[in-house]
MARTI-988886 format. One record per residue (C-alpha): residue in three letters; y, x, z. Coordinates in Angstrom, 1 decimal, padded with zeros to 4 digits. Each point is the difference from the previous one (the first is absolute). Layout:
R_aa_c2_c1_c3
R_ALA_Y_X_Z $
...
% end
This chain:
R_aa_c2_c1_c3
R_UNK_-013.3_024.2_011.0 $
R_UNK_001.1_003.5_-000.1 $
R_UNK_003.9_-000.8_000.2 $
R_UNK_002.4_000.4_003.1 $
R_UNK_001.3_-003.7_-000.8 $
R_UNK_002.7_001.1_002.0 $
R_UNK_001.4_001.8_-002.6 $
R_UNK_-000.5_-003.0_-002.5 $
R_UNK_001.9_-003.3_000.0 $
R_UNK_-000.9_-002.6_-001.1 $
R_UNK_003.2_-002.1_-001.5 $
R_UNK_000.8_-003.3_-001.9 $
R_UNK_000.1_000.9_-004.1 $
R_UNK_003.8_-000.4_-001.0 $
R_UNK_002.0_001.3_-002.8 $
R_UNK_001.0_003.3_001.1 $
R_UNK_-003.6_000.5_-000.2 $
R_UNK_-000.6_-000.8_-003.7 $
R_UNK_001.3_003.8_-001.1 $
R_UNK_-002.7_001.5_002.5 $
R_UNK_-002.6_-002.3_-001.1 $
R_UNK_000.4_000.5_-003.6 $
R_UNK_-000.2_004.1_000.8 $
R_UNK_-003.2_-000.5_001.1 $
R_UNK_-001.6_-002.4_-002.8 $
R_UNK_001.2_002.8_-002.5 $
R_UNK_-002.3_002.3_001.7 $
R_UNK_-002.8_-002.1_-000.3 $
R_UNK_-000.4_-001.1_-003.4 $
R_UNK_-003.7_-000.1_000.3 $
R_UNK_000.6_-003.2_002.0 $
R_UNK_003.2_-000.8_-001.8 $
R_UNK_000.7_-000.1_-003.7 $
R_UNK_003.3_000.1_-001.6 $
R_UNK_-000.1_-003.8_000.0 $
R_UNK_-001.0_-000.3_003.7 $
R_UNK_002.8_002.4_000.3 $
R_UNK_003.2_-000.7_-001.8 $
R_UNK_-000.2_-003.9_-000.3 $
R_UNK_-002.5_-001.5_001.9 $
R_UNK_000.4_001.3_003.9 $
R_UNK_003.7_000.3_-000.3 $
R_UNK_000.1_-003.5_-000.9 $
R_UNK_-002.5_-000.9_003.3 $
R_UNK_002.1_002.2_002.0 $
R_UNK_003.1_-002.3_000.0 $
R_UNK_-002.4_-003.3_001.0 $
R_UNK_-003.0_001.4_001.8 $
R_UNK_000.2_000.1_003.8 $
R_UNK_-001.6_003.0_001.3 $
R_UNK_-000.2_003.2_002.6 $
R_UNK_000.8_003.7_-000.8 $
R_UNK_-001.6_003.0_001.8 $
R_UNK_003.0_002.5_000.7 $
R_UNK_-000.4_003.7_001.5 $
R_UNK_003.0_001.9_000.2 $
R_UNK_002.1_-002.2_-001.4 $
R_UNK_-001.6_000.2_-003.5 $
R_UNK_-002.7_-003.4_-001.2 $
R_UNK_-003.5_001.9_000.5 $
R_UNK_-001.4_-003.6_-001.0 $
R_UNK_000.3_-003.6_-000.9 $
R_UNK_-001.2_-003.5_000.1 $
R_UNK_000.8_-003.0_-001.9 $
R_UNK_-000.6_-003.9_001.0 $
R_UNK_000.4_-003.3_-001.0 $
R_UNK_-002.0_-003.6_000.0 $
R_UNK_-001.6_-002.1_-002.2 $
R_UNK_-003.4_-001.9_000.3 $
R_UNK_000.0_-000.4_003.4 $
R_UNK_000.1_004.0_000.6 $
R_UNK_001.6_003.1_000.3 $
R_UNK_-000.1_002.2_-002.8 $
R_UNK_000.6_003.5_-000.1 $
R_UNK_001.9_001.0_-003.7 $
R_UNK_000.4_003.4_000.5 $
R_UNK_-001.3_002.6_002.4 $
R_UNK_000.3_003.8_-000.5 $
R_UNK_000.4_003.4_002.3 $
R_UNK_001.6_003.0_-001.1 $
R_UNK_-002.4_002.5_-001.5 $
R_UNK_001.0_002.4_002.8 $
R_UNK_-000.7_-002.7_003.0 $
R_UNK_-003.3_-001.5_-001.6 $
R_UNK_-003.2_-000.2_002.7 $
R_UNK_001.9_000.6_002.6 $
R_UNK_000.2_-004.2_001.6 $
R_UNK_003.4_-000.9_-001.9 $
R_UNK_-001.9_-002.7_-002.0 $
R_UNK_-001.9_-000.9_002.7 $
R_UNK_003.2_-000.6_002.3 $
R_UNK_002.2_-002.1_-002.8 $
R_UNK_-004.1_-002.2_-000.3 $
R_UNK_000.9_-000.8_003.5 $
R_UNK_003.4_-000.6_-000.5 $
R_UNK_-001.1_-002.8_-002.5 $
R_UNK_-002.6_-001.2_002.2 $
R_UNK_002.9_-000.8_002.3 $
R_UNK_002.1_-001.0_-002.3 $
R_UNK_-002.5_-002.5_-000.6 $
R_UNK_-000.8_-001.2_003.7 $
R_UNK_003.5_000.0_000.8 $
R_UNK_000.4_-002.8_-003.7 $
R_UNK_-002.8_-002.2_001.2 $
R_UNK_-002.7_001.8_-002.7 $
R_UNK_-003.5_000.8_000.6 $
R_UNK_-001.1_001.6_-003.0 $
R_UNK_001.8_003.2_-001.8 $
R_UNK_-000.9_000.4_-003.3 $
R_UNK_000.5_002.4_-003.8 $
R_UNK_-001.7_001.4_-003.1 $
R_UNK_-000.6_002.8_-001.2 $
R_UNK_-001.9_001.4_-002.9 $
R_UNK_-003.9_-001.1_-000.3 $
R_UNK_-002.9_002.5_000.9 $
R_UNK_-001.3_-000.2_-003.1 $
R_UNK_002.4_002.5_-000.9 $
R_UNK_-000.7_003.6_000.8 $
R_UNK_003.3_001.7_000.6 $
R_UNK_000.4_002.1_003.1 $
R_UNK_003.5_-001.3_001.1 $
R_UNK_-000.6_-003.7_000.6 $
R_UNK_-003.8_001.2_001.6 $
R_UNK_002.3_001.2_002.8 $
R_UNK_002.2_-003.1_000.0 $
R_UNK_-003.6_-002.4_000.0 $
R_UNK_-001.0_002.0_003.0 $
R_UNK_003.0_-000.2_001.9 $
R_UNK_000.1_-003.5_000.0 $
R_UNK_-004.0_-000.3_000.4 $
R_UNK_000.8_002.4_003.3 $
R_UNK_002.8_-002.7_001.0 $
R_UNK_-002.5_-003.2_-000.1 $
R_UNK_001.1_-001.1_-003.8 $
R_UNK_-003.0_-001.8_-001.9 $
R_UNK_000.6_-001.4_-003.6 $
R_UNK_-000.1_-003.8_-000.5 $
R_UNK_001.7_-000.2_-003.5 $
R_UNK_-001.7_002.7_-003.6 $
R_UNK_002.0_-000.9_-003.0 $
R_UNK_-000.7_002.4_-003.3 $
R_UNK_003.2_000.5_-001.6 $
R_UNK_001.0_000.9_-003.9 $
R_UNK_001.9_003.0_001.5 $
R_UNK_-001.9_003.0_-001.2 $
R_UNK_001.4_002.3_003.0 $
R_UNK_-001.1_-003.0_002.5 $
R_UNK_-002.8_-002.0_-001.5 $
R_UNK_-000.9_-001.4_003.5 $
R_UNK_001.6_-000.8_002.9 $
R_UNK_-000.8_-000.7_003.4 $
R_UNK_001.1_-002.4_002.8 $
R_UNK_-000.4_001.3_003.3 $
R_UNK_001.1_-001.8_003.5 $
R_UNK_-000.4_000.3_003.5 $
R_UNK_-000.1_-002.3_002.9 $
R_UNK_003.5_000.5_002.5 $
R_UNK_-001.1_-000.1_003.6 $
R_UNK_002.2_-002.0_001.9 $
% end
């Protein structure tokens, strides 16, 4: 990790940080589309638990939580374009992974788009995750022409 995490906290997601987090899914609309953008994280915002990454009291990054089949799912991850590679992801991951301990869950789990689609943005996101200990359990082919498959990836939470 390249960061001084002393100049990065990390803080529970509230709603003085929806404005911030929305900056920095507008600069990324190769991860976000105008859907993704405008309806459906601002809706996930307001019921989502989750962390932010803050630096000088601007959001430099987000993650987004919540449960459901016996996991914890991560909705919506994302680092400003400026902060990318530089451990913010990799700080909010443990963050959830905490999170997760701290709820009584042992697995951390999301999906992403499949590998069977060549497209240079989510490559990055499938090796993040692969670099974090995320396998797929779950493929399901989709009649979205932009996302025709999707993968379910998870990872074991050390207690």
């Amino acid at each position: 990790m390249r960061l001084e995490t002393s100049t990065i906290r990390i803080e529970s997601l509230e709603p003085i940080h929806y404005d911030e987090i929305l900056r920095i899914v507008e600069n990324l609309p190769e991860w976000f589309d105008e859907t993704a953008r405008t309806r459906s994280l601002p809706t996930d915002l307001r019921y989502q638990i989750g962390f932010v990454a803050a630096s000088d009291q601007r959001v430099a990054g987000f993650i987004t939580l919540y449960v459901t089949e016996g996991r914890l799912h991560i909705g919506w991850l994302a680092v400003d374009k400026r902060m990318q590679r530089q451990g913010l992801g990799s700080l909010l991951l443990e963050s959830a992974e905490s999170k997760a301990r701290q709820l009584g869950i042992d697995e951390l789990a999301t999906y992403t788009l499949g590998e069977s689609v060549s497209y240079p943005p989510y490559e990055m996101t499938r090796s993040f995750y692969r670099k974090h200990g995320f396998r797929v359990y779950k493929r399901t082919r989709t009649d979205n022409p932009g996302c025709p498959e999707e993968i379910w990836i998870s990872k074991r939470v050390k207690p």
